[in-house]
FIKOLRO-811424 format. One record per residue (C-alpha): residue number from 1; x, y, z; residue in one letter. Coordinates in steps of 0.1 Angstrom, whole numbers. Each point is the difference from the previous one (the first is absolute). Example, Ala and Ser with C-alpha at 12.3 -4.5 7.8 and 13.67 -1.06 7.14 Angstrom:
2
LODO     k       X       Y       Z   r
LODO     1     123     -45      78   a
LODO     2      14      34      -7   s
//
This chain:
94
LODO     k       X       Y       Z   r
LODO     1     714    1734    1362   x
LODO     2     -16     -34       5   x
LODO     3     -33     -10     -23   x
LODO     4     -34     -10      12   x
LODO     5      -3     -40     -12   x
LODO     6     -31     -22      10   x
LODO     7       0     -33     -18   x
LODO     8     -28     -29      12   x
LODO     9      11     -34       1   x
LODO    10     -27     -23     -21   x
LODO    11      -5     -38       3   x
LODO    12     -23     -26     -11   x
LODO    13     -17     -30      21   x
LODO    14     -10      15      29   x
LODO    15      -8      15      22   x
LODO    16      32      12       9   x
LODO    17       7       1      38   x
LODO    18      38      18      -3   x
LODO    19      26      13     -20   x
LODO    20      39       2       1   x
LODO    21      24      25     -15   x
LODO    22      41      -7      -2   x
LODO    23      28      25     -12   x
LODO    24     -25      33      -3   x
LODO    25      12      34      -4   x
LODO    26       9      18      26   x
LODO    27     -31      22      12   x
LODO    28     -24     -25     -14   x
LODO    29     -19     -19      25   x
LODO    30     -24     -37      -4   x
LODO    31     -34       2      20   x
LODO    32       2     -39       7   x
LODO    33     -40      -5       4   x
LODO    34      -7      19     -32   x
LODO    35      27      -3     -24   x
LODO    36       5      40      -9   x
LODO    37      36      11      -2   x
LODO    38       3      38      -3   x
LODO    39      21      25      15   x
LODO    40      30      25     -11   x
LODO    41      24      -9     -15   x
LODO    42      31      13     -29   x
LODO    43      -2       1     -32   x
LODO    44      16     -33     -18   x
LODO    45      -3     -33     -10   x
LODO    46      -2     -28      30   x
LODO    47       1     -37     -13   x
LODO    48      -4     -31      20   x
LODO    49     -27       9      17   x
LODO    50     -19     -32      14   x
LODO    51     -32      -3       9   x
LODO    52     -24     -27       9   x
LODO    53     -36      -6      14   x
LODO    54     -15     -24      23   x
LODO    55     -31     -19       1   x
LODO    56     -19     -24      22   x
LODO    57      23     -29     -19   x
LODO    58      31      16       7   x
LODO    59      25      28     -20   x
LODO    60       6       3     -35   x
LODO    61      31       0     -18   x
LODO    62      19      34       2   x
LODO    63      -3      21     -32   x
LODO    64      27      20      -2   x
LODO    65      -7      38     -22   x
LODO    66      20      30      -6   x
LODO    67     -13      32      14   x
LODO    68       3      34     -19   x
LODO    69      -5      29      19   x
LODO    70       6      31     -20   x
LODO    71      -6      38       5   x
LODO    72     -31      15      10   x
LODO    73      -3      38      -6   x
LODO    74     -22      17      34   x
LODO    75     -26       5      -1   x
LODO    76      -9     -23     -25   x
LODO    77     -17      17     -33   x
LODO    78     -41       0       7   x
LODO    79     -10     -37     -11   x
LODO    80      34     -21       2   x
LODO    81       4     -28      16   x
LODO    82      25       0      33   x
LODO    83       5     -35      -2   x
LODO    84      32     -13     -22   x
LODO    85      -8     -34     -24   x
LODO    86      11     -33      -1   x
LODO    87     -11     -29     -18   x
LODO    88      -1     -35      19   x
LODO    89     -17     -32      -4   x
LODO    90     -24      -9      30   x
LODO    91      13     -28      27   x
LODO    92     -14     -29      -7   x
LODO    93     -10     -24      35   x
LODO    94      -6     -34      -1   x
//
């Protein structure tokens, strides 16, 4: 069973006017104009994952970041959160 994963992509020196994804899980999708990937996807550990923003100036470097998806029980217990964690350092623009 795939898991529910929902991850958005922060950056500093904006405003930010799009963002780019490379090498994402399958079933995970970028919204370009607003920099949310989520989707469903199976459980497991994805690494390479690059991502970058853009300003007015131009793009920032790609970050890459490992994604961990693990398993969700459904329905979720009452108060959990459906979305899985990871910890990354916002993109820093020029």
């Amino acid at each position: 069973m795939d898991n529910f994963f929902s991850f958005q992509i922060t950056a500093t020196n904006g405003p930010l006017t799009a963002y780019a994804a490379t090498n994402l899980p399958a079933g995970l999708t970028l919204d370009a104009a607003t920099g949310l990937i989520s989707g469903f996807s199976a459980a497991g550990t994805y690494n390479n994952v690059g991502l970058a923003a853009w300003n007015a100036i131009g793009p920032s470097a790609t970050v890459f970041i490992q994604i961990n998806i693990s398993n969700v029980a459904y329905p979720p217990a009452p108060g959990a959160s459906l979305d899985q964690c990871l910890l990354m350092t916002p993109l820093l623009l020029s």
